[in-house]
N, C-alpha and C positions, 0 to 999 in steps of 0.2 A: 835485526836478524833476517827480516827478509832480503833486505842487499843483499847480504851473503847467498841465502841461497840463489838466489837470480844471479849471481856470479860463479855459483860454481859450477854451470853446465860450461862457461867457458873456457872451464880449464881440465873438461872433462870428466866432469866428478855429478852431474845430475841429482836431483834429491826431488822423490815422488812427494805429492800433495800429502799423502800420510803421515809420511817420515816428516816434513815439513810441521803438520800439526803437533806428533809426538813431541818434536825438540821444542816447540815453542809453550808446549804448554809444560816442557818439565822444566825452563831456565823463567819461570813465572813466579813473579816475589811471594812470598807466602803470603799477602795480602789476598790474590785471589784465587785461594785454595775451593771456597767455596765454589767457586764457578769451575775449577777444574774437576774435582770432585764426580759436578754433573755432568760437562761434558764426558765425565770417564763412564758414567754409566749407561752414555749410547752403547747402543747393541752393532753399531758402525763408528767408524772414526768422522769427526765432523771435515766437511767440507770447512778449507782454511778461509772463504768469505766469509761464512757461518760464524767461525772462531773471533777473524778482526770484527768482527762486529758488535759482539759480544763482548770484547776486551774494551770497546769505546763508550761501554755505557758507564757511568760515571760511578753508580751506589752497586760497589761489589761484594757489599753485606750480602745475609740469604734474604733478608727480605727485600734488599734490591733485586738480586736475580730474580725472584721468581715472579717480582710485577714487571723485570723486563720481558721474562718468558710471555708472561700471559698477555703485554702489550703485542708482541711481536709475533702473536698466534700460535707460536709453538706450543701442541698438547702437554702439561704436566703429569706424569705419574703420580700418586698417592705416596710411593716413598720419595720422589724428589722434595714434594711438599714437606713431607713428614723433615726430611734434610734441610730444606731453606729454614724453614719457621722454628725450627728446635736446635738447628748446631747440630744434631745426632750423625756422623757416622755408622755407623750399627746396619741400616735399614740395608743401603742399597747395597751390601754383600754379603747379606747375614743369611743367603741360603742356596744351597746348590744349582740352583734353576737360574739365579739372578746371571748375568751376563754382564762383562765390562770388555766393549769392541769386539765383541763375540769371543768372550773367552769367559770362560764359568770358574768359579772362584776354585773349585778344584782343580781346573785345568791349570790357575793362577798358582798354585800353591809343586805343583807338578812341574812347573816351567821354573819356579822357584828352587826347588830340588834339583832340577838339570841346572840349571845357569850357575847357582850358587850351594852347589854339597859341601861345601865348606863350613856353611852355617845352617842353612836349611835342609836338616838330615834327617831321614827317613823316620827315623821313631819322633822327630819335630814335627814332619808333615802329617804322618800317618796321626798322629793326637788333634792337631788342628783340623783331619778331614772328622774326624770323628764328633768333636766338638761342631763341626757344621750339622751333621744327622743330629744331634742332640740341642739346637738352636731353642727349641721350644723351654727345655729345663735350664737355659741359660735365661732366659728371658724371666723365668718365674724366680728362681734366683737373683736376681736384680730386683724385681719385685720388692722383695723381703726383708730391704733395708730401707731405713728413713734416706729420705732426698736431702741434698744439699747446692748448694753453688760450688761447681769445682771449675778449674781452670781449663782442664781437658787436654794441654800440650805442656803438660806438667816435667819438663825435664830441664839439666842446666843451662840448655842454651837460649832461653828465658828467664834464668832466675841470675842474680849477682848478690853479691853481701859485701856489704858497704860500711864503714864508720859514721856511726850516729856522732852526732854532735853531743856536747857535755854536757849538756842540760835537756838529753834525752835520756838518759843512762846513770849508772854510779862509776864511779871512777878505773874499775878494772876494764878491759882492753874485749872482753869476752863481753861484758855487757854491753859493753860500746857496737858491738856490730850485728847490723842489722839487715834483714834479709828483703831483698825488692822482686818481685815477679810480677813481669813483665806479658806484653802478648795477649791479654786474653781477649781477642776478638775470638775464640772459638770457645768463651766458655757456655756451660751447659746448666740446668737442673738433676744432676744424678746421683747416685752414689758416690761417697768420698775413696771410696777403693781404687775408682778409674785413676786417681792423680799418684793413689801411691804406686800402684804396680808400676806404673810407665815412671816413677820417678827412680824406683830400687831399680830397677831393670836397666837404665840409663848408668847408675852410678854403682855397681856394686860386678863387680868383675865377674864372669862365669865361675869361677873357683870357689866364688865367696861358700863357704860353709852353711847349711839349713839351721846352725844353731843358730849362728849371726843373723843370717835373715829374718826367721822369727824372733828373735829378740828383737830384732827394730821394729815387725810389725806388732809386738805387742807393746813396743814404747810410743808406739803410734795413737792405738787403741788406747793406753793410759789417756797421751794429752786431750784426744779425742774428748774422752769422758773429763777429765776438767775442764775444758774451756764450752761444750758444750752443757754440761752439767744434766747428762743422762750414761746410763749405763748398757753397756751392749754385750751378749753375746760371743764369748768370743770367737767360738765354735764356727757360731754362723758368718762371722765377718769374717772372718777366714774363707770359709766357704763362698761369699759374695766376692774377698780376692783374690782365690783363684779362677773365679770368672772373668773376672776385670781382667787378669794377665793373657786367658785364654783370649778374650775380646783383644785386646792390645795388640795379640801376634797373628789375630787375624786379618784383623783389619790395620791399622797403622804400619806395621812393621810389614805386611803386606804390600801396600801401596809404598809405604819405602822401596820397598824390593823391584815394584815394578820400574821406578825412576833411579834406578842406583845405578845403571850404566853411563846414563847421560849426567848425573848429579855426585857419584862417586864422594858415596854418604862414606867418612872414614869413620863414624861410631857405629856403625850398621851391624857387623860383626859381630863385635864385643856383645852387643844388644842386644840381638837375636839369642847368642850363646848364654846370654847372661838369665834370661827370662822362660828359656827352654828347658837350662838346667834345672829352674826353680820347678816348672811346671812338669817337669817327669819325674822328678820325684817326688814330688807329690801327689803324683801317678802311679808310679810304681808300690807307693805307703798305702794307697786303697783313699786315699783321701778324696782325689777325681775320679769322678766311675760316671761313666756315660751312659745314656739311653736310648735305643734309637725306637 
């Protein structure tokens, strides 16, 4: 990638150090999200030395980056930490004040509304800026439910279903197939809500019906309670996902948004629309009520 741009002052076409960084860090295999992540939460775009040098250290886990950070003297912040050693997303944009290359997650969400009203519309934004002033009763909300191991990029383009073999199964075509999830280098300790919003959101059309939707999340909540062999709440697990969905379209679906020019995400759309829908009305039912 860099040839290229070194070539293309010669044909007239120049590409500033900036622009240089953006592209190269958005055509970056999802393997090092985690370091793109941090680099996105400088309050400046990095110098592209900076970047290749970074890109050459070997262990692009978080706890690789952040003993390459602390090798390499660069200061950590508490929430980068809190992001290397936990997988957590969450931290570094979970509040107005926070900055990514001097632009504040509102400003993020604002630029998102101009670039793309198509999906990111006003009664979308305006619910996600509100749910930022309200971050503290999101956080206590999460709280409130037992932890678990979730996958955390819980959608299909990590998961496949496959044919077990015959002596996995009984003889019907439905038992035989079996479901593989893939990817989890970003998994976490959280709440299981995180995997299902981002999984409905993914696979259930904007159109889809609030009957359908809750019926699956309470077929969800069923298996839950058998295979874990406890009983929850349903009220409140409800309440813990529509936090997860809020969390989801602030941050993932966010940082989608920011890469979707150079990356021209084609489920971006659907996803957005599909998770917004769910989330305003659920808004408008009195179910979300924010705090500031």
């Amino acid at each position: 990638m860099t040839e290229v741009f070194d070539a293309l002052p010669i044909v007239g076409d120049p590409v500033s150090d900036e622009d240089r960084v953006v592209h190269l860090l958005a055509n970056l295999p999802d393997s090092f999200d985690m370091l793109v992540t941090v680099l996105g939460t400088n309050e400046k775009v990095p110098k592209l030395e900076t970047v290749t040098e970074w890109l050459l250290n070997e262990d692009v886990s978080g706890e690789g980056v952040l003993q390459f950070l602390q090798q390499s003297g660069r200061p950590t912040r508490p929430a980068e930490e809190c992001l290397l050693t936990t997988g957590s997303k969450l931290l570094p944009v979970y509040t107005k004040s926070t900055v990514i290359w001097n632009w504040s997650v509102v400003d993020m969400l604002a630029n998102a509304a101009k670039e793309f009203p198509e999906f990111w519309t006003t009664p979308a934004v305006t619910m996600i800026s509100e749910a930022i002033d309200s971050a503290d009763e999101l956080w206590k909300t999460f709280d409130s439910f037992p932890k678990t191991l979730i996958h955390n990029d819980c959608n299909p383009q990590n998961i496949c279903i496959r044919k077990a073999t015959s002596d996995q199964g009984s003889n019907s075509d439905e038992d035989l197939r079996q479901i593989c999830i893939y990817d989890w280098e970003m998994a976490r300790i959280d709440v299981p809500q995180h995997d299902l919003a981002e999984f409905l959101a993914f696979v259930l059309p904007p159109a889809c019906s609030m009957n359908k939707r809750m019926e699956l999340i309470e077929y969800y909540i069923e298996m839950l309670e058998k295979y874990s062999k406890q009983k929850f709440n349903h009220q409140n697990f409800l309440k813990v996902y529509d936090a997860a969905a809020l969390d989801f379209q602030l941050n993932k679906l966010n940082l989608y948004t920011m890469t979707h020019p150079f990356k021209d995400y084609k489920f971006l759309t659907r996803v957005v629309h599909s998770n917004s829908a769910y989330l305003l009305h659920r808004k408008s039912d009195g179910h979300i009520k924010f705090t500031t």
